[in-house]
ROKOL-627074 format. One record per residue (C-alpha): residue number from 1; residue in three letters; x, z, y. Coordinates in pm, whole numbers, padded with zeros to 5 digits, always signed. Last residue first. Layout:
! ROKOL-627074
n: NUM&res: ALA&u: X&w: Z&v: Y
...
This chain:
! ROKOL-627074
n: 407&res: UNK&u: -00129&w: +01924&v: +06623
n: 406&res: UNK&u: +00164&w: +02002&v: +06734
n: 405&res: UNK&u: +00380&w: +01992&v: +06403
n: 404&res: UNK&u: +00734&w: +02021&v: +06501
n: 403&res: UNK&u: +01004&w: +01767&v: +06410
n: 402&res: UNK&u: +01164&w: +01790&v: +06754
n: 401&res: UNK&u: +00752&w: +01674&v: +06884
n: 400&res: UNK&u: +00493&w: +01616&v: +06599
n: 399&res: UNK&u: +00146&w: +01471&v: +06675
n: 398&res: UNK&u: -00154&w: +01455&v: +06398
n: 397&res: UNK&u: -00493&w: +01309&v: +06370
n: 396&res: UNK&u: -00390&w: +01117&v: +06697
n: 395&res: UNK&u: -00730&w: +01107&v: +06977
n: 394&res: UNK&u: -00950&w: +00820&v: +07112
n: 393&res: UNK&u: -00859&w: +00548&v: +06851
n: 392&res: UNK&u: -01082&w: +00238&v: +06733
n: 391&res: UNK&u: -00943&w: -00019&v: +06992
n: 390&res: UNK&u: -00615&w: +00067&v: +07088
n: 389&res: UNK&u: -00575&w: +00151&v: +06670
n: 388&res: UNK&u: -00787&w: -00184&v: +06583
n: 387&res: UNK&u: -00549&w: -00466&v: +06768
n: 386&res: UNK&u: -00190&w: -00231&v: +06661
n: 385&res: UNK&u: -00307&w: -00287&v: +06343
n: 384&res: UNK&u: -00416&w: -00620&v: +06313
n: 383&res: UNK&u: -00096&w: -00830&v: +06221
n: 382&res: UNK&u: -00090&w: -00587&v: +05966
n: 381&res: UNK&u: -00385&w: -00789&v: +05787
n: 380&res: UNK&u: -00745&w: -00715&v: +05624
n: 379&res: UNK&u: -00767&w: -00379&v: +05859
n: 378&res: UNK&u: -00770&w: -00035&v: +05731
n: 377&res: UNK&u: -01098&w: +00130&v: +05741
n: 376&res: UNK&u: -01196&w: +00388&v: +06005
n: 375&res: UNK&u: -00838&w: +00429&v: +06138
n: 374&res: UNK&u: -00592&w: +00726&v: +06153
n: 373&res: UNK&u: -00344&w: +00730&v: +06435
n: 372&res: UNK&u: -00019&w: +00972&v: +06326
n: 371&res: UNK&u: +00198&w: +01042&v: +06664
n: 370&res: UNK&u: +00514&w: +01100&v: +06558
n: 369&res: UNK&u: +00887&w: +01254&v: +06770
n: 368&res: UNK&u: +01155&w: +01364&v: +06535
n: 367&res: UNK&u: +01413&w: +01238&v: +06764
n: 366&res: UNK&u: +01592&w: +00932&v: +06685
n: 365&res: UNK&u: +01920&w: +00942&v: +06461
n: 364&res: UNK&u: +01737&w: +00711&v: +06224
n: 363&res: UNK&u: +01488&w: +00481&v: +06302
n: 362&res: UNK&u: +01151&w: +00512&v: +06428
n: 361&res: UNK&u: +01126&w: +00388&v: +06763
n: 360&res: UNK&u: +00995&w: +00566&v: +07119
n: 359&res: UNK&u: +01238&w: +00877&v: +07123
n: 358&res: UNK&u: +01636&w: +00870&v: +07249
n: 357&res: UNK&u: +01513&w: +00869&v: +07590
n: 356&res: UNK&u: +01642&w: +00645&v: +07846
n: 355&res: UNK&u: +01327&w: +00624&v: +08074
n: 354&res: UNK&u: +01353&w: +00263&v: +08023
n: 353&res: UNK&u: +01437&w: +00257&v: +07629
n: 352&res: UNK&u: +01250&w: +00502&v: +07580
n: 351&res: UNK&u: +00913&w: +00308&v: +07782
n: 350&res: UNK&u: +01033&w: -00003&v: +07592
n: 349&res: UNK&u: +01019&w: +00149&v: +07270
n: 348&res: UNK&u: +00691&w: +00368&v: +07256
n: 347&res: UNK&u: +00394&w: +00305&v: +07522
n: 346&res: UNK&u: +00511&w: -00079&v: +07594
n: 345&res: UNK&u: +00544&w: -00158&v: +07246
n: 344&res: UNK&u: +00189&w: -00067&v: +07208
n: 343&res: UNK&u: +00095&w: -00290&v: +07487
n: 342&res: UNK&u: +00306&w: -00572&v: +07403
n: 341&res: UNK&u: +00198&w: -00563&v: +07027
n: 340&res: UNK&u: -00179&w: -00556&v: +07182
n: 339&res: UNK&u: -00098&w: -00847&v: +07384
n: 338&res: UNK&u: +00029&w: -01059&v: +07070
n: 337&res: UNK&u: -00295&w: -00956&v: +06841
n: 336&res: UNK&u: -00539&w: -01029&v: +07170
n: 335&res: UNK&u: -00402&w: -01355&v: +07306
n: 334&res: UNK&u: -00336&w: -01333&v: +07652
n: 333&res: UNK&u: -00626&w: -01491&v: +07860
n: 332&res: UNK&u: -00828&w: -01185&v: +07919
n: 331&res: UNK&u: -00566&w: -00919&v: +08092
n: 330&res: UNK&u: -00802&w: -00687&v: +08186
n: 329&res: UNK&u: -00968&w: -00607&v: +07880
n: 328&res: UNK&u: -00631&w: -00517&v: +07662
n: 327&res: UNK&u: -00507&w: -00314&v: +07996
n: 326&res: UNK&u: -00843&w: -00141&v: +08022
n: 325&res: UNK&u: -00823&w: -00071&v: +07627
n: 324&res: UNK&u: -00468&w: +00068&v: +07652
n: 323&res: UNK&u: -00559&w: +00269&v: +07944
n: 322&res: UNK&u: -00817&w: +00446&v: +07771
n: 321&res: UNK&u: -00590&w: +00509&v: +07488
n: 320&res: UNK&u: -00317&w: +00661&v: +07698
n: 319&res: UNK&u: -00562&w: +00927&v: +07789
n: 318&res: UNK&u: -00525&w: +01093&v: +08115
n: 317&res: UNK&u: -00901&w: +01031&v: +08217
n: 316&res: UNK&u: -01066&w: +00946&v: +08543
n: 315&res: UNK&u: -00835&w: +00735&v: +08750
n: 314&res: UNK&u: -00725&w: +00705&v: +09090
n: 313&res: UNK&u: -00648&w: +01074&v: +09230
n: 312&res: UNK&u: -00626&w: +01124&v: +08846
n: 311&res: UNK&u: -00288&w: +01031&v: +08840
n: 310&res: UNK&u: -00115&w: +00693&v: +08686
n: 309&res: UNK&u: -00216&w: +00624&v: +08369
n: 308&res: UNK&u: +00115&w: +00443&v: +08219
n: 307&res: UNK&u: +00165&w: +00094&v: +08039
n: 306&res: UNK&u: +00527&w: +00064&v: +08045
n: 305&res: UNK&u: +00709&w: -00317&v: +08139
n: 304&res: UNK&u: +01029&w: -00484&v: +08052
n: 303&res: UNK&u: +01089&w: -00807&v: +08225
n: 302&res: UNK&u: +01188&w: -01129&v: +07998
n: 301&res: UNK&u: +01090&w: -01338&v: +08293
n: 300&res: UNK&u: +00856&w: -01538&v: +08095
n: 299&res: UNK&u: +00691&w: -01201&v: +07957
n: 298&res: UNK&u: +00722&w: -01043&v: +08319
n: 297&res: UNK&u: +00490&w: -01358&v: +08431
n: 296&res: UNK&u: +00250&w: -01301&v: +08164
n: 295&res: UNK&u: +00204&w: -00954&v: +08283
n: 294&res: UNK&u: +00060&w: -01062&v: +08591
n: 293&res: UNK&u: -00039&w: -00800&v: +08713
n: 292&res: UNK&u: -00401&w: -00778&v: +08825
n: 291&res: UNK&u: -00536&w: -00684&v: +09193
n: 290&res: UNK&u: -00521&w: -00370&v: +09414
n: 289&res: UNK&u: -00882&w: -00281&v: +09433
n: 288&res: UNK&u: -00815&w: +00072&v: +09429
n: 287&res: UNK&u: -01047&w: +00130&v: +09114
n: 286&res: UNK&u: -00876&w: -00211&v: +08975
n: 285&res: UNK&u: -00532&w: -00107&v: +09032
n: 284&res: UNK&u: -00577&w: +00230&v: +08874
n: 283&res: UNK&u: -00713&w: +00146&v: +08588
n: 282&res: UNK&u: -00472&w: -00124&v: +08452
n: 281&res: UNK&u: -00146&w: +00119&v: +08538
n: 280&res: UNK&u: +00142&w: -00094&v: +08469
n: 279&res: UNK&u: +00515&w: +00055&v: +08527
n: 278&res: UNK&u: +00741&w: -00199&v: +08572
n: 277&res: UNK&u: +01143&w: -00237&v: +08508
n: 276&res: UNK&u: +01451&w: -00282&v: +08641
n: 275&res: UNK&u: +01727&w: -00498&v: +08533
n: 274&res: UNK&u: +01883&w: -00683&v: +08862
n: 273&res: UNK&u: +01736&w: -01040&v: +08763
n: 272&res: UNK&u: +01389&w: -00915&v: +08599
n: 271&res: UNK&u: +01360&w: -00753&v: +09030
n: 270&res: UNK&u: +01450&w: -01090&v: +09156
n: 269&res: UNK&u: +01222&w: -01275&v: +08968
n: 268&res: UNK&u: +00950&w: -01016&v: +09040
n: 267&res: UNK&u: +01031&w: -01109&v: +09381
n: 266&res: UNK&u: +01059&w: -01469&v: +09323
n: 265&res: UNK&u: +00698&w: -01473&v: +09126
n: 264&res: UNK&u: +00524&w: -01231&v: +09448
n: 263&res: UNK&u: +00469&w: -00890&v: +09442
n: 262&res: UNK&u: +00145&w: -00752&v: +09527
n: 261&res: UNK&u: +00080&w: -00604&v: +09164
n: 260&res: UNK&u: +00375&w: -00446&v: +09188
n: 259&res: UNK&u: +00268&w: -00107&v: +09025
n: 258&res: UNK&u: +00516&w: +00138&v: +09016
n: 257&res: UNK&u: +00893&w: +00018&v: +08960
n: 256&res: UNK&u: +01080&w: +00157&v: +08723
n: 255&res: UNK&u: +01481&w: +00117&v: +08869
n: 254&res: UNK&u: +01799&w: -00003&v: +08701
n: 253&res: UNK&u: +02128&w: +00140&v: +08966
n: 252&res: UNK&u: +02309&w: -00070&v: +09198
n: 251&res: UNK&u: +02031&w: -00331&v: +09340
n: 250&res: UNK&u: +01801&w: -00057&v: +09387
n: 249&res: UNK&u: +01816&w: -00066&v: +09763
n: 248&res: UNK&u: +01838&w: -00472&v: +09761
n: 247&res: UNK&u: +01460&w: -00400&v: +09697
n: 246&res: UNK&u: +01323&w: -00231&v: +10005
n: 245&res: UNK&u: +01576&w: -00444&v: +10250
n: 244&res: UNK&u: +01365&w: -00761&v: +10058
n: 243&res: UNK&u: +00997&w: -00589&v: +10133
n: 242&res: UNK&u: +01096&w: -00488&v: +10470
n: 241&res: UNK&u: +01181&w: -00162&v: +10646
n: 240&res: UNK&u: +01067&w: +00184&v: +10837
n: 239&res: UNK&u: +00719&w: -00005&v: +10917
n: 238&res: UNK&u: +00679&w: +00003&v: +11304
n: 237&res: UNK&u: +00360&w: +00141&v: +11541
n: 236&res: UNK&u: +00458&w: +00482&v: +11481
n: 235&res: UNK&u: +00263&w: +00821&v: +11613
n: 234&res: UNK&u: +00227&w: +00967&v: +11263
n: 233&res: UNK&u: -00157&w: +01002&v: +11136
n: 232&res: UNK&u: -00317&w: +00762&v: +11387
n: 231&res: UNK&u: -00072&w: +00505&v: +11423
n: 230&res: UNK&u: +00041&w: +00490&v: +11108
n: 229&res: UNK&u: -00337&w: +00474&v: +10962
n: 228&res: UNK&u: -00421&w: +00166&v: +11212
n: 227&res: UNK&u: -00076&w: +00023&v: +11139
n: 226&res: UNK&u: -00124&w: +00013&v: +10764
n: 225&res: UNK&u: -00473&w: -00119&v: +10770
n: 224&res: UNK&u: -00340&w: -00441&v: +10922
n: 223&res: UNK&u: -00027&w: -00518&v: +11068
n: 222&res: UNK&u: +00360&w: -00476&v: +11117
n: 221&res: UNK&u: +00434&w: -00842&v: +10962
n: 220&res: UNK&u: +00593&w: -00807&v: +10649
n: 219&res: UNK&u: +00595&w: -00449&v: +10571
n: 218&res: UNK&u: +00264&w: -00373&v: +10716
n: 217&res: UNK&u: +00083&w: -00675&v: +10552
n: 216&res: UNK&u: +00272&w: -00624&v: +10177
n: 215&res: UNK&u: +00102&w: -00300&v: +10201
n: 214&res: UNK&u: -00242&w: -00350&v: +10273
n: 213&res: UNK&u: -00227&w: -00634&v: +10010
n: 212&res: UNK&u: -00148&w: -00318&v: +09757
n: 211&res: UNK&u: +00083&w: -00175&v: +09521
n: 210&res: UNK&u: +00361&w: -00349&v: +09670
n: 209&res: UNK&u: +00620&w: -00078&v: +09551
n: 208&res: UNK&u: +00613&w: +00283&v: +09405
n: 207&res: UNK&u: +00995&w: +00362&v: +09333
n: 206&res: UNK&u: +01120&w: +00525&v: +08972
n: 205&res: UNK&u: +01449&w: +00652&v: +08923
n: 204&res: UNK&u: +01609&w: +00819&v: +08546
n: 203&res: UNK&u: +01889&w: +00984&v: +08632
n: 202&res: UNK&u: +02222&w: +00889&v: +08581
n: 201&res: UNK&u: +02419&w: +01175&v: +08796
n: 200&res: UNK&u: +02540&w: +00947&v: +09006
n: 199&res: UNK&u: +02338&w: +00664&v: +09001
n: 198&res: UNK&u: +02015&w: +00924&v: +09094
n: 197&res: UNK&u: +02245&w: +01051&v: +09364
n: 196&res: UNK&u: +02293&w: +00714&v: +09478
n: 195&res: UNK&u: +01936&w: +00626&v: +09513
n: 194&res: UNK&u: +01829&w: +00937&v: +09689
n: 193&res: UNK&u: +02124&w: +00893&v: +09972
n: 192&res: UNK&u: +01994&w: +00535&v: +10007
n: 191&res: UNK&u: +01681&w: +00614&v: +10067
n: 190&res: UNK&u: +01742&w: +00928&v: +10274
n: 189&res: UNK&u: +01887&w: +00682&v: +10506
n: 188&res: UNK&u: +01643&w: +00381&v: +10464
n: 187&res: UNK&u: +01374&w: +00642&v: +10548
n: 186&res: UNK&u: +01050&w: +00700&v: +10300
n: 185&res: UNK&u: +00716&w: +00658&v: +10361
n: 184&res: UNK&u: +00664&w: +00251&v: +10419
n: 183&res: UNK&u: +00873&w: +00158&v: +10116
n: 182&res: UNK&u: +00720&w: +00376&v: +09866
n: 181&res: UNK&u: +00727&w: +00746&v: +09711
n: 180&res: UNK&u: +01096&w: +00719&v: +09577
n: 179&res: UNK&u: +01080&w: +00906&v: +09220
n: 178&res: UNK&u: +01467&w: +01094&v: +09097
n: 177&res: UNK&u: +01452&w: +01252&v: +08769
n: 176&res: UNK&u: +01566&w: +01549&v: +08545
n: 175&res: UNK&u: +01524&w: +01566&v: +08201
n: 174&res: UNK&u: +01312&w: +01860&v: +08087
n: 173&res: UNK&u: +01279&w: +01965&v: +07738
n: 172&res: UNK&u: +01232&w: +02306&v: +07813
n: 171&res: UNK&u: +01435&w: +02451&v: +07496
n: 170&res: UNK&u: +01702&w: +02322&v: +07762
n: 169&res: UNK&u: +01599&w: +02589&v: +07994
n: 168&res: UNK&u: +01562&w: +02487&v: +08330
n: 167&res: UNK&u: +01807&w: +02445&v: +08583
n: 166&res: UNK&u: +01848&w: +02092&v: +08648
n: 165&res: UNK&u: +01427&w: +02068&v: +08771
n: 164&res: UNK&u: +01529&w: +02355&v: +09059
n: 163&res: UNK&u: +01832&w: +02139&v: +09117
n: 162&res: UNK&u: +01604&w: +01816&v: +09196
n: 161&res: UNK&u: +01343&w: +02084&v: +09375
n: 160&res: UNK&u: +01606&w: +02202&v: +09623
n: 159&res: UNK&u: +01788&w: +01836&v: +09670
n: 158&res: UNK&u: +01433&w: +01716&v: +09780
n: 157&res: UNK&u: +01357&w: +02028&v: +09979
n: 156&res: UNK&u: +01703&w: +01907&v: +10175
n: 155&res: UNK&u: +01596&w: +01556&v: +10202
n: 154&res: UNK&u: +01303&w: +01670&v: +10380
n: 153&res: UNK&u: +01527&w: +01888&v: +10629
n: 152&res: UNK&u: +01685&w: +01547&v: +10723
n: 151&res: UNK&u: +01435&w: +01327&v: +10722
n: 150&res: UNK&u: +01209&w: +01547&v: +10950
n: 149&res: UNK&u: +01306&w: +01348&v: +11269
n: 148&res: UNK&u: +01332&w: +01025&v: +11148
n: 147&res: UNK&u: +01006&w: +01027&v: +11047
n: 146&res: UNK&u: +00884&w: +00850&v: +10733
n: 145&res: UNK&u: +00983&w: +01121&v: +10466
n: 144&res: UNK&u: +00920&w: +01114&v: +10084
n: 143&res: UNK&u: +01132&w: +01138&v: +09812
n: 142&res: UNK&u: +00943&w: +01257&v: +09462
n: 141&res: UNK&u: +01123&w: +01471&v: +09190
n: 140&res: UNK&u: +01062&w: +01255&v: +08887
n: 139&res: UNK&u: +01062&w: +01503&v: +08642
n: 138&res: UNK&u: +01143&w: +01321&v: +08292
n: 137&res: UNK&u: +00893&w: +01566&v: +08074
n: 136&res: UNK&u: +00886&w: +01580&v: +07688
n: 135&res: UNK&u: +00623&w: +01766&v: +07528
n: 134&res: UNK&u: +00564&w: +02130&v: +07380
n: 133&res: UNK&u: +00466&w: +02275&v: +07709
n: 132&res: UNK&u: +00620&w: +02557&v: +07911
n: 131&res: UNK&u: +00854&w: +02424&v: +08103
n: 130&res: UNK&u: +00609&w: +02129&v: +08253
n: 129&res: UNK&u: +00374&w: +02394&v: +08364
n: 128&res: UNK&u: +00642&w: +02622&v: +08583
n: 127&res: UNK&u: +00750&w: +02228&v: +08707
n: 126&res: UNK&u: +00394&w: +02084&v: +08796
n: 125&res: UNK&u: +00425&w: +02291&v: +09127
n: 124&res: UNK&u: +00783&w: +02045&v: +09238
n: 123&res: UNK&u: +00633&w: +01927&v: +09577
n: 122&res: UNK&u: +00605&w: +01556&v: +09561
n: 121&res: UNK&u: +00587&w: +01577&v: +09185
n: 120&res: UNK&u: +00587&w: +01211&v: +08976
n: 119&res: UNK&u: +00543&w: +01368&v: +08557
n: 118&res: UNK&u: +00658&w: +01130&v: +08352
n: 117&res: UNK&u: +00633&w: +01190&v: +08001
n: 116&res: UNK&u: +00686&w: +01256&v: +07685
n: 115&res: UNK&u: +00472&w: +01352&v: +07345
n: 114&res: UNK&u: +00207&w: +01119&v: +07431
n: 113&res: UNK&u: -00067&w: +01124&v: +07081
n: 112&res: UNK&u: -00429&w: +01088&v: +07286
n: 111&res: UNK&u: -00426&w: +01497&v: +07244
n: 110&res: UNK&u: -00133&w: +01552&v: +07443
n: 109&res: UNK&u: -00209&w: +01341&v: +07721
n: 108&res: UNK&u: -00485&w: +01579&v: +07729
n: 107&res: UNK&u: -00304&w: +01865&v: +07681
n: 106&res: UNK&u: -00124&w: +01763&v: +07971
n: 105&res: UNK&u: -00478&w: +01792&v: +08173
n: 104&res: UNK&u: -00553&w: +02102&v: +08066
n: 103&res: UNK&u: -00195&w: +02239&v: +08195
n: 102&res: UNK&u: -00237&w: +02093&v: +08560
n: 101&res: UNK&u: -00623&w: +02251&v: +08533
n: 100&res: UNK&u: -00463&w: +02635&v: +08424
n: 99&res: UNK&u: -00175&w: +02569&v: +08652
n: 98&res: UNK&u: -00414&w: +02544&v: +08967
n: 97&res: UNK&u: -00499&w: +02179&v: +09117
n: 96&res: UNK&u: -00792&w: +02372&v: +09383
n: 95&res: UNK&u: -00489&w: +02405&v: +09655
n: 94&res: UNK&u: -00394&w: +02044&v: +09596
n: 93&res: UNK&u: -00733&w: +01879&v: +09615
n: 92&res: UNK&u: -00840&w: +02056&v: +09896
n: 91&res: UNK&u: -00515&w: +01973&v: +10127
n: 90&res: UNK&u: -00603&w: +01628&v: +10026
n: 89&res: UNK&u: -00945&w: +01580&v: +10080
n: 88&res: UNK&u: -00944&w: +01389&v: +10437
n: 87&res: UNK&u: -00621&w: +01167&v: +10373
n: 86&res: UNK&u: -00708&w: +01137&v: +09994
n: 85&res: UNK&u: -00999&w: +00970&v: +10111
n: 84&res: UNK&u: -00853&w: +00752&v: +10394
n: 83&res: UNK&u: -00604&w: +00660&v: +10162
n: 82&res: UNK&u: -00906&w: +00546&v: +09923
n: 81&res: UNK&u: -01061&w: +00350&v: +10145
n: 80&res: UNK&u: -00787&w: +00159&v: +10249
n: 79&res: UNK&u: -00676&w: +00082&v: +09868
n: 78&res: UNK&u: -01006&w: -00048&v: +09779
n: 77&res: UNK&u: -01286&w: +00020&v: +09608
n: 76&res: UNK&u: -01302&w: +00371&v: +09522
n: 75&res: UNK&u: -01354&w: +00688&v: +09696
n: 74&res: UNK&u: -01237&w: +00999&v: +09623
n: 73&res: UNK&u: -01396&w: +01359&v: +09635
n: 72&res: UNK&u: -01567&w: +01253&v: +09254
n: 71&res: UNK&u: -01337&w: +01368&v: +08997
n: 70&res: UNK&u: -00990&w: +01493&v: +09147
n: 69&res: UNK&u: -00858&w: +01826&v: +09066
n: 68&res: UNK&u: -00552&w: +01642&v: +08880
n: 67&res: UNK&u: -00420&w: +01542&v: +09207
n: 66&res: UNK&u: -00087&w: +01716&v: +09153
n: 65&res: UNK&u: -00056&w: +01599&v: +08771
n: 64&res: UNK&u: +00074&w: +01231&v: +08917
n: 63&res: UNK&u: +00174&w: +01046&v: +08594
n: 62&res: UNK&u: +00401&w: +00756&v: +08559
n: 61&res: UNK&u: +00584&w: +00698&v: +08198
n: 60&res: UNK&u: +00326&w: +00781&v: +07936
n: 59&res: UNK&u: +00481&w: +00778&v: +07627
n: 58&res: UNK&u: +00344&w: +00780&v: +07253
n: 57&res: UNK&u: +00540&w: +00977&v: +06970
n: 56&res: UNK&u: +00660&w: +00689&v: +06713
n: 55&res: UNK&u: +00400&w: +00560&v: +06501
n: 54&res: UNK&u: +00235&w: +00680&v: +06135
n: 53&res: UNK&u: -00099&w: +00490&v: +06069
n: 52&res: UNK&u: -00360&w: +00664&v: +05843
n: 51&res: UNK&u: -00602&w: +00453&v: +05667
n: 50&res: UNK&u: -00629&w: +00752&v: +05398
n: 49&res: UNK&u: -00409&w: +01059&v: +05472
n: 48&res: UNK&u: -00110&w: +01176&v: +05653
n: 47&res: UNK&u: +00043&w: +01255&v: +05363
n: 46&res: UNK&u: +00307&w: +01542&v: +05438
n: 45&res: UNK&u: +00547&w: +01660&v: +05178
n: 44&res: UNK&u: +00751&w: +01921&v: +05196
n: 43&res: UNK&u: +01155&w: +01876&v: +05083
n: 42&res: UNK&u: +01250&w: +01993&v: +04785
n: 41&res: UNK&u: +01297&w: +01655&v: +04567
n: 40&res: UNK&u: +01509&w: +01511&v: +04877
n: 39&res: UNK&u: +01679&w: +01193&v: +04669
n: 38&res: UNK&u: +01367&w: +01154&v: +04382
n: 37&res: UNK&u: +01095&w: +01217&v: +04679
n: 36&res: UNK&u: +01270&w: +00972&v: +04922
n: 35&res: UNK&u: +01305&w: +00715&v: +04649
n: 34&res: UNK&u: +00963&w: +00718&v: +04567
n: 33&res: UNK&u: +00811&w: +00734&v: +04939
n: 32&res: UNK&u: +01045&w: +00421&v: +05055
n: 31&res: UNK&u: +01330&w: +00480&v: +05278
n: 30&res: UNK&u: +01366&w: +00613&v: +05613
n: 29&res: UNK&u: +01658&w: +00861&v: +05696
n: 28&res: UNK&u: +01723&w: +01150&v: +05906
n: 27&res: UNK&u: +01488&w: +01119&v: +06206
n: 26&res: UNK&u: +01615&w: +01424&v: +06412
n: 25&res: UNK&u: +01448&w: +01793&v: +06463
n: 24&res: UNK&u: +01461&w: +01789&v: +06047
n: 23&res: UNK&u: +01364&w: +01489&v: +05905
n: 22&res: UNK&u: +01293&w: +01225&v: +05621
n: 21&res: UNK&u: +01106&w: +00950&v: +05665
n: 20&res: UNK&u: +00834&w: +00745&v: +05436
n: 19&res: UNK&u: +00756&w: +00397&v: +05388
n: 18&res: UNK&u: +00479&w: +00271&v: +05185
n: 17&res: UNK&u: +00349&w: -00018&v: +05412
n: 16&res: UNK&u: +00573&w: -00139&v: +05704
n: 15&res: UNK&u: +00443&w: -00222&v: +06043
n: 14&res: UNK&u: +00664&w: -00416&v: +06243
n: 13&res: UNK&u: +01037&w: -00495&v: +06259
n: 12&res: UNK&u: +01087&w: -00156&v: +06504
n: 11&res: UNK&u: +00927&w: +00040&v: +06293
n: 10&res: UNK&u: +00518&w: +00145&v: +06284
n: 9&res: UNK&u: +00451&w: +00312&v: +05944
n: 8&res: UNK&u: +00148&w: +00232&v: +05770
n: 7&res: UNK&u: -00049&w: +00420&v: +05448
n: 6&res: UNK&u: +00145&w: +00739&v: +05573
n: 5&res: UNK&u: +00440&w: +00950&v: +05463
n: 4&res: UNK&u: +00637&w: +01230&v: +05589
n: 3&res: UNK&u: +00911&w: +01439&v: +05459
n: 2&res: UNK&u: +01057&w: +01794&v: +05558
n: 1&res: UNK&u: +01422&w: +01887&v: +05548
């Protein structure tokens, strides 16, 4: 048994001063530091030092690792441009993403304190990485197939890489997944096939949907960018379905949807209704000129929601703090010491409780999962903490995954 202490601890009733846990792989109890020490007077000690702030291992719910080659060779602005980007560099991208980058970058997650997350792979190369890392992965194999033609045999390298992702070693910590890539790439049929065997086998499903105004045009009326690019890339004049077919999909099994910053209050309405769930990525929707989400409106609705960083095809850093400072700028009205509760809730609890991961809380029975922020003074009032660590923090002093020491 090893012990743990720090001037804050982060529990699910707020931050608690002189608390301390006891663990093995597993949370095993919390208690104060005295008691702890008298009951477990053999266990090592770990003080995680002055103005140091013990929380549950961060989570970063939606990443794309395959475009991790990305700086500069897309452009920015809006969502047209940037297809048209990743159109033209894409095949360059991917061959230049090499294990060695794909594994730099998860040490960068790494780093900012996320000890899981979701890694979105449309062809299943992030897996060989993913196996040999000390974090968490759910594996969101990714469905995608808009002709009718190649559904079939795309379905098949979809089954491949979901069994591929069942297979590892357990010491892998892999969970597998199921990702739909978005309404206008995928066929109802496979759809449907995808979404049962994720009911099934209750795995964890995630669907991009109404990132964009571009979007919500083809799929409600046929028009705009949408049909220029289908036309000229796959010969089709028609979207594959509609914004309300799209959803009634997931009625059956809780989904994380990606993005929906197009989506209107009855949609999002309907979404809270049937239990899924959002994924927020702040700097990707303004770089692609997507809009805001309105957060606000998932508070009224009582509708979870993950703050994630999306890929580097449309962002320039993989670290959760970053996005926690977009997401605290972006959303201006909300008041700061409530939103930053949100956000940090939304990295830790909430993504667990999404992703269904016994992680993201301290309390006993979890998994021995910390991230230990340490501040430059310790703020006048608890109600400030979670305020100064998105604002003062770039990396954890210390990260622990199964009751390891990471870092």
């Amino acid at each position: 048994m090893k012990l743990i202490t720090a001037d804050y601890t982060y529990t699910p009733h707020g931050f608690k001063k002189n608390l301390a846990i006891v663990y093995d792989q597993k949370i095993r109890t919390i208690d104060t530091f005295e008691n702890l020490k008298r009951k477990y007077p053999d266990a090592g000690i770990a003080y995680s030092g002055a103005n140091s702030i013990l929380y549950p291992g961060f989570i970063n719910t939606h990443v794309h690792l395959e475009f991790s080659a990305n700086t500069t060779a897309l452009q920015y602005g809006s969502f047209r441009t940037w297809l048209d980007s990743v159109i033209e560099k894409r095949d360059e991208l991917l061959q230049a993403c090499d294990n060695t980058l794909m594994q730099q970058k998860t040490e960068e997650m790494l780093a900012s304190g996320v000890t899981t997350f979701g890694a979105v792979s449309s062809f299943g190369a992030e897996l060989e990485i993913c196996t040999g890392i000390p974090q968490r992965v759910v594996f969101f194999n990714e469905l995608i197939g808009s002709n009718a033609a190649y559904a079939d045999a795309l379905y098949h390298d979809f089954l491949e890489r979901i069994k591929a992702s069942e297979n590892c070693d357990r010491e892998a910590r892999i969970t597998p997944a199921v990702a739909i890539h978005s309404p206008y790439s995928v066929q109802p049929v496979i759809l449907d096939k995808a979404v049962q065997l994720a009911a099934q086998k209750n795995y964890p499903l995630s669907a991009h949907f109404l990132e964009s105004q571009a979007e919500r045009e083809w799929l409600e009326s046929g028009e705009g960018h949408f049909l220029t690019f289908f036309k000229k890339y796959f010969n089709t004049s028609t979207p594959v379905t509609n914004i309300e077919a799209f959803m009634h999909a997931f009625d059956a099994c809780p989904t994380h949807f990606i993005h929906c910053v197009q989506a209107k209050n009855e949609e999002l309405a309907y979404l809270a209704e049937k239990g899924h769930s959002i994924a927020h990525c702040p700097r990707s929707n303004r770089l692609l000129g997507c809009g805001r989400l309105a957060i606000e409106k998932l508070g009224e609705l009582e509708m979870p929601f993950t703050v994630a960083t999306d890929g580097l095809s449309s962002n320039w850093s993989l670290n959760i703090f970053d996005e926690l400072r977009a997401a605290l700028m972006m959303h201006h009205a909300e008041p700061l010491q409530k939103l930053s509760g949100q956000l940090i809730k939304s990295i830790t609890s909430d993504a667990a409780k999404i992703l269904g991961l016994n992680t993201g809380s301290i309390e006993e029975g979890k998994e021995a999962d910390f991230t230990v922020v340490t501040l430059p003074d310790m703020p006048n009032s608890a109600e400030d903490i979670a305020l100064q660590t998105i604002l003062h923090t770039q990396k954890a002093s210390e990260v622990y995954i199964g009751g390891e020491k990471i870092i």
